[in-house]
C-alpha positions as CSV (number, residue, x, y, z in Angstrom):
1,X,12.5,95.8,-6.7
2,X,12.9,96.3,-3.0
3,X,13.5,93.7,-0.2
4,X,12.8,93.7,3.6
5,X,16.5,93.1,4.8
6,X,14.6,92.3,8.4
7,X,12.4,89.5,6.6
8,X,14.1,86.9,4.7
9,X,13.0,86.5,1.0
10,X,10.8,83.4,1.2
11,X,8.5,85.5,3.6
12,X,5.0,86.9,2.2
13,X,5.7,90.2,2.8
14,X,8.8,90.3,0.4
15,X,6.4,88.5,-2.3
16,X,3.7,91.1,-1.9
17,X,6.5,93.9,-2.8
18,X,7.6,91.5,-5.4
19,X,4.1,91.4,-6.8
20,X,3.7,95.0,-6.7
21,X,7.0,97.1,-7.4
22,X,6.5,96.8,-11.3
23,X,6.2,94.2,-14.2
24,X,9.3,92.4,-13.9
25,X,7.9,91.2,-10.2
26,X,5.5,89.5,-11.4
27,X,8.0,87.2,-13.2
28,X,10.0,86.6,-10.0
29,X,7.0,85.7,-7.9
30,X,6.2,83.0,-10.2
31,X,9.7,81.1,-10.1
32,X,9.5,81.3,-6.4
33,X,6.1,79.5,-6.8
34,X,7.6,76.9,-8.9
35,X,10.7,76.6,-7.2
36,X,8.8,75.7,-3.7
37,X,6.3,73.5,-5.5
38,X,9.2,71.8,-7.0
39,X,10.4,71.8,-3.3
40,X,7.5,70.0,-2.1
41,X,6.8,67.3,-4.1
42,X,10.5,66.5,-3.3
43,X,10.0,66.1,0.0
44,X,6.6,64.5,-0.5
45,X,8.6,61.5,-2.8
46,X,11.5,61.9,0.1
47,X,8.9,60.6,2.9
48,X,7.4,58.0,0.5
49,X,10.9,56.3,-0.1
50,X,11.4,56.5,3.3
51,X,7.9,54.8,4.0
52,X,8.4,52.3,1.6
53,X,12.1,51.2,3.1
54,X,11.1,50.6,6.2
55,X,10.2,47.4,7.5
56,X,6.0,46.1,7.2
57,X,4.7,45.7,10.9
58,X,3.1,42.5,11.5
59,X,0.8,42.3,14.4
60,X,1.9,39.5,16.1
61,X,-0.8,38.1,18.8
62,X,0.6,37.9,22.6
63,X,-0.5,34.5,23.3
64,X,-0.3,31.5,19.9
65,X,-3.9,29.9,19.4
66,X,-3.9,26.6,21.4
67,X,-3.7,23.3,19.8
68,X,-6.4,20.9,19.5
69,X,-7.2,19.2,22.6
70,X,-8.5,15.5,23.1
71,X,-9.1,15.7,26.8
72,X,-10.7,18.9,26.6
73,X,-12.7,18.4,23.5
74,X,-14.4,14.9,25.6
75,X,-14.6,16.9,28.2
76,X,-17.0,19.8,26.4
77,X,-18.9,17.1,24.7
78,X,-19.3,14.9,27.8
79,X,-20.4,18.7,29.9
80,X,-22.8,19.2,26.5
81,X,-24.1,15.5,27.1
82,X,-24.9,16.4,30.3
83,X,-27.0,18.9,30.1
84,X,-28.9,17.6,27.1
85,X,-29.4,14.2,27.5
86,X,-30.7,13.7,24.4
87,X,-27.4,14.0,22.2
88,X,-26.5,10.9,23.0
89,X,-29.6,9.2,22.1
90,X,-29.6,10.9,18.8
91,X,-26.6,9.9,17.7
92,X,-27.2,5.9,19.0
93,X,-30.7,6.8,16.9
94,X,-28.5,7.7,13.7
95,X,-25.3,4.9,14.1
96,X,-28.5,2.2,15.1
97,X,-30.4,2.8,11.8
98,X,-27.1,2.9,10.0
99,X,-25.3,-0.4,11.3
100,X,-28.8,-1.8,9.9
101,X,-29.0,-0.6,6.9
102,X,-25.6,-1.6,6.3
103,X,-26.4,-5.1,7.0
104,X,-29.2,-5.2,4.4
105,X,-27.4,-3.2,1.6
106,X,-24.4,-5.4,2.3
107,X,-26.4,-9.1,2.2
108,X,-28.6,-7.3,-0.7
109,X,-25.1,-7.0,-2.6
110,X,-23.0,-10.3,-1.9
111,X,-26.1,-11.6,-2.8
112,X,-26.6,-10.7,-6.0
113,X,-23.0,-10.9,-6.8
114,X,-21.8,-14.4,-5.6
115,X,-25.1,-15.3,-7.2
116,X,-23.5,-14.4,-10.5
117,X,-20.4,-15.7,-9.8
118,X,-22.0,-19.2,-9.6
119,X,-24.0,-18.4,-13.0
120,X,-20.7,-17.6,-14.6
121,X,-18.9,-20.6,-13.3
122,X,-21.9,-23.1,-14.5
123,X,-21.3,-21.6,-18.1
124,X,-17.7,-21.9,-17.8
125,X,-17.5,-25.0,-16.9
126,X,-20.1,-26.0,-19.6
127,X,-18.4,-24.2,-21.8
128,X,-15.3,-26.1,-21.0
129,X,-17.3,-29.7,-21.8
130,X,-18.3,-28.8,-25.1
131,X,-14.8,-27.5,-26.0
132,X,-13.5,-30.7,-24.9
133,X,-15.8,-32.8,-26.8
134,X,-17.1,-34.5,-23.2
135,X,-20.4,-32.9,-23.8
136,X,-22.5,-32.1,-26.7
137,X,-23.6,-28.2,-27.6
138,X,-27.2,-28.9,-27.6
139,X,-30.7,-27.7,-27.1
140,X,-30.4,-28.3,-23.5
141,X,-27.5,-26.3,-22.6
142,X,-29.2,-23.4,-24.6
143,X,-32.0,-23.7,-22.9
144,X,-30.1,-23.5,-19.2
145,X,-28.4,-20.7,-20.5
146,X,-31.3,-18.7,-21.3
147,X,-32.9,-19.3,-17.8
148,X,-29.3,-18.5,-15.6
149,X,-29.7,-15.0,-18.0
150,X,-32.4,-14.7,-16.8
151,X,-31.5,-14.8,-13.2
152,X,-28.5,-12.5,-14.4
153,X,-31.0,-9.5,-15.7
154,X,-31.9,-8.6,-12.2
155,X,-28.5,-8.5,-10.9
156,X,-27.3,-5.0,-11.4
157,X,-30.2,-3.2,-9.9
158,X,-29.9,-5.5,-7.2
159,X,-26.1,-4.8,-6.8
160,X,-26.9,-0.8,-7.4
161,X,-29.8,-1.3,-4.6
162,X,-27.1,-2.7,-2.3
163,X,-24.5,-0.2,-3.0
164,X,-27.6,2.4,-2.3
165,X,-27.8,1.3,0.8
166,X,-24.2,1.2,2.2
167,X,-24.0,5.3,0.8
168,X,-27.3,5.8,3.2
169,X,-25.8,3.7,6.0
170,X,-21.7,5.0,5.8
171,X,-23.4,8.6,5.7
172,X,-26.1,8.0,8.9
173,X,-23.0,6.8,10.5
174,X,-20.6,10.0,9.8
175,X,-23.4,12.7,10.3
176,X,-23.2,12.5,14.2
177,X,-19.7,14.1,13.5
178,X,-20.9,17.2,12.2
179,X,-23.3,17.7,15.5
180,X,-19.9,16.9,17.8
181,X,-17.8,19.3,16.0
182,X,-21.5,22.3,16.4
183,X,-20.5,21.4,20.0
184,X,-16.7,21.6,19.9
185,X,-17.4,25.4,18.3
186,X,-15.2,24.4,15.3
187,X,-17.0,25.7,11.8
188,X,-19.3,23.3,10.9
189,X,-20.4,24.7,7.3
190,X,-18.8,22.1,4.8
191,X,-19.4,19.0,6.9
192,X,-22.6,17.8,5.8
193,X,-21.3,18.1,2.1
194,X,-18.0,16.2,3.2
195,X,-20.0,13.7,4.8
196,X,-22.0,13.0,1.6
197,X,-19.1,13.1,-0.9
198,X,-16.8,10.8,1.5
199,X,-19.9,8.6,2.4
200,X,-20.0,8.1,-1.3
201,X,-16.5,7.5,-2.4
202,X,-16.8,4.8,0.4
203,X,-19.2,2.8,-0.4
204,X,-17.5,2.7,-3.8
205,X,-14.7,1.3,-2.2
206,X,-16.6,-1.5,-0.2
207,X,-18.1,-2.5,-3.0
208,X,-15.2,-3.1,-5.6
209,X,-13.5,-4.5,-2.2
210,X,-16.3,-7.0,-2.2
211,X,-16.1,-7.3,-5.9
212,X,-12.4,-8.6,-5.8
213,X,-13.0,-10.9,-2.8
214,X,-16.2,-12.5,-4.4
215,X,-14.8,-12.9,-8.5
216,X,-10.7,-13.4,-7.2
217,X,-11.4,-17.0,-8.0
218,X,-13.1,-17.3,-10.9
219,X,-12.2,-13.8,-13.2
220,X,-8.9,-13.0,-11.3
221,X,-7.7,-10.4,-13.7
222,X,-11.1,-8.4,-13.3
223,X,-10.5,-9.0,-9.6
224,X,-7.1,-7.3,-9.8
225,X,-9.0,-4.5,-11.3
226,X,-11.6,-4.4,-8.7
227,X,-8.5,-4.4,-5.9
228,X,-7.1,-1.0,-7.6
229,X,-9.9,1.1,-7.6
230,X,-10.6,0.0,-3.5
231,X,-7.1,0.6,-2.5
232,X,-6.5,4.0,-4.1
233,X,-9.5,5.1,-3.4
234,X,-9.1,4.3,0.4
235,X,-5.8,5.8,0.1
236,X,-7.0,9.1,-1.8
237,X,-10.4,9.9,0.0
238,X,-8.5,10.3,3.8
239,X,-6.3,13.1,2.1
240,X,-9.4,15.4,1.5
241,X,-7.7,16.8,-1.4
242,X,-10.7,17.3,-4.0
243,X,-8.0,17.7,-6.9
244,X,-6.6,14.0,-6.1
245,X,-10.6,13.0,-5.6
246,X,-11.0,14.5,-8.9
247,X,-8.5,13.0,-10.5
248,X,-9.2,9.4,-8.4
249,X,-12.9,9.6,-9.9
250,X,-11.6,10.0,-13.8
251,X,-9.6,7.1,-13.6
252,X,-12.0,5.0,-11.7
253,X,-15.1,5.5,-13.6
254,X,-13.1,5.8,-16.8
255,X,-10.9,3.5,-16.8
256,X,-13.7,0.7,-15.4
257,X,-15.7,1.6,-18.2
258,X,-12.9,1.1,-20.7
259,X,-12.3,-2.3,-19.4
260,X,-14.8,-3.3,-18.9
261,X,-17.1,-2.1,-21.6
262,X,-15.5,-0.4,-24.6
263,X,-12.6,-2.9,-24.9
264,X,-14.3,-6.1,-24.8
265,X,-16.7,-4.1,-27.6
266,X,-13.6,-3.9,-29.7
267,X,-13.7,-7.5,-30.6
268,X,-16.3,-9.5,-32.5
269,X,-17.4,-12.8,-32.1
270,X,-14.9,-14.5,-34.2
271,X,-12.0,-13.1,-32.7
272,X,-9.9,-14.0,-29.9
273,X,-10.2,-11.9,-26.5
274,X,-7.0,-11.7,-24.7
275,X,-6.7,-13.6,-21.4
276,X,-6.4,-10.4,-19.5
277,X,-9.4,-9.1,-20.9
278,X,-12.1,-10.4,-18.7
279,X,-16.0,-9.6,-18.3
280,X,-17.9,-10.4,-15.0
281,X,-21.1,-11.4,-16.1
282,X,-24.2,-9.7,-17.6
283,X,-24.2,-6.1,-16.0
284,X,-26.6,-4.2,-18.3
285,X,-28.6,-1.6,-17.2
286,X,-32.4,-0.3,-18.3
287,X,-33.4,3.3,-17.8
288,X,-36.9,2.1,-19.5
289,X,-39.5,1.2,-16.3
290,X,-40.9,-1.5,-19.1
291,X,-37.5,-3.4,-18.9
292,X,-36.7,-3.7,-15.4
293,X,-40.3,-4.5,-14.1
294,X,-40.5,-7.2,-17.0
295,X,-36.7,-8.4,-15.8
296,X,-37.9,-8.5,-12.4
297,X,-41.3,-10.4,-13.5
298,X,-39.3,-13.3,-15.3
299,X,-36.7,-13.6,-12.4
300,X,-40.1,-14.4,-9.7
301,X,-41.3,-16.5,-13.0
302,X,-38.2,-18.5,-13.0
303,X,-38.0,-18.5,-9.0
304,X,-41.8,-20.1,-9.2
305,X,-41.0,-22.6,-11.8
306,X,-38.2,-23.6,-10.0
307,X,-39.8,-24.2,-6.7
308,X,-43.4,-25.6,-8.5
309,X,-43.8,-29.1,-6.4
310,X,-44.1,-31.7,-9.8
311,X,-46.7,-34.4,-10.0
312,X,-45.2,-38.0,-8.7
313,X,-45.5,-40.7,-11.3
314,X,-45.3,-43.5,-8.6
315,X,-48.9,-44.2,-8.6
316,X,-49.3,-44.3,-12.7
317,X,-46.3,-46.9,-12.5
318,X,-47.8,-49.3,-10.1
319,X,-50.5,-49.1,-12.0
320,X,-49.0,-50.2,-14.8
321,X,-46.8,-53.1,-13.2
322,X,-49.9,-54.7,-12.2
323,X,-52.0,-54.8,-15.7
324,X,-48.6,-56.3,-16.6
325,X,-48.4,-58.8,-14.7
């Protein structure tokens, strides 16, 4: 094996007489191959390490975002006004026609609710007589019982018609916000679905909030129930936080149902129902187009006999007096 002294042993010209000087060369050229690739992949891991300890660069931006603006937001929309004139009739157009509609769905509802309150305080009352022996249970009182019942089977579509409304109206009334906040630039994409879900959740709250005022004297423990759902959900729905929402919707619907419903169901007619456990009335609804046309044909039946003028009998009784005498 010869070397060039003038060329130091890592050089190609020393591996070339490696490679060629006789057999053991071969041998010696490979463990310099190794030996370097060994060589490299240490320095390769050597770089990485060094990579990897040094600190991550975050890009921070020269100049912070700025905060939200007031003045400068009613100044954009009042500059957006002004050149389209029509914005502002739009949204008058959409709060007008939903101030109205809240009027009707809210008369539509106290309606038919304060209605049954007064049906429920007749039987009570009624109820109260006959217990005390200062009236007796007769035909009569059946038959008054059967025609406020009556008035009762329209009441929750009614109520659900009034409810309808005040969703419609709360929702024409928020939707002019999603147009300001096109105008402000701000992303726009989950507003008309907020404005749906939050119109919802209050006009549920309005109406158990009318619910409480309207039976608070009569079934106060119902009330009481009524008063929970309004108040948490007006505390819950401002959050925004669809778990809490969620979890707000569970309890409401569930636990109204339960009460409601499925506990009073628990006990028969002969048995006692606690105090706390009170119903509001007749609140069953149809699904069958039969049933509620024919409950809304017997409430205008009742309505008409009700209001039919009856024939005087002071003509038949002078009548009378006179062949008598």
């Amino acid at each position: 094996v010869t070397f060039n002294k003038c060329v130091p042993p890592w050089r190609s010209e020393n591996i070339k007489t490696l490679g060629t000087s006789d057999a053991g060369g071969s041998g010696i050229m490979l463990h310099l191959q190794w030996r370097g690739a060994l060589i490299f992949v240490f320095a390769v891991a050597l770089m990485a390490a060094a990579k990897a300890d040094e600190e991550p660069s975050i890009d921070i931006p020269d100049k912070a975002p700025a905060a939200f603006n007031p003045r400068e937001a009613v100044a954009k929309v009042a500059t957006y006004q002004a050149a389209n004139p029509e914005f502002a009739a739009g949204i008058a157009t959409w709060v007008t026609t939903g101030i109205v509609l809240l009027v009707v769905g809210t008369a539509l509802f106290l309606y038919s609710e304060i209605q049954a309150v007064l049906v429920v305080r007749d039987q009570d009352f009624r109820k109260r007589l006959v217990e005390q022996k200062y009236m007796d249970d007769g035909v009569d009182i059946e038959k008054l019982n059967v025609e406020e019942n009556v008035n009762m089977g329209v009441r929750p579509y009614v109520s659900l018609v009034g409810m309808l409304l005040m969703f419609v109206a709360i929702a024409c009334m928020l939707y002019p916000l999603c147009d300001v906040i096109t105008v402000l630039g701000l992303p726009a994409t989950p507003c008309i679905l907020i404005v749906t879900f939050g119109s919802f959740f209050a006009a549920l709250c309005v109406a158990t909030f009318w619910m409480f005022l309207i039976w608070m004297c009569t079934r106060t423990a119902a009330a009481v129930v009524f008063l929970v759902i309004s108040l948490t959900g007006q505390i819950l729905i401002p959050s925004g936080n669809p778990i809490l929402l969620l979890i707000w919707i569970l309890v409401a619907f569930g636990g109204g149902w339960a009460y409601f419903f499925w506990l009073p169901a628990q006990y028969d007619s002969k048995q006692q129902v606690p105090s706390w456990l009170q119903d509001v009335g007749n609140f069953k609804v149809s699904y069958q187009p039969a049933e509620m046309m024919g409950a809304f044909e017997a409430k205008l039946a009742a309505e008409a006999q009700r209001f039919k003028p009856e024939a005087s009998t002071l003509g038949a009784r002078d009548c009378t007096e006179q062949k008598t005498v």
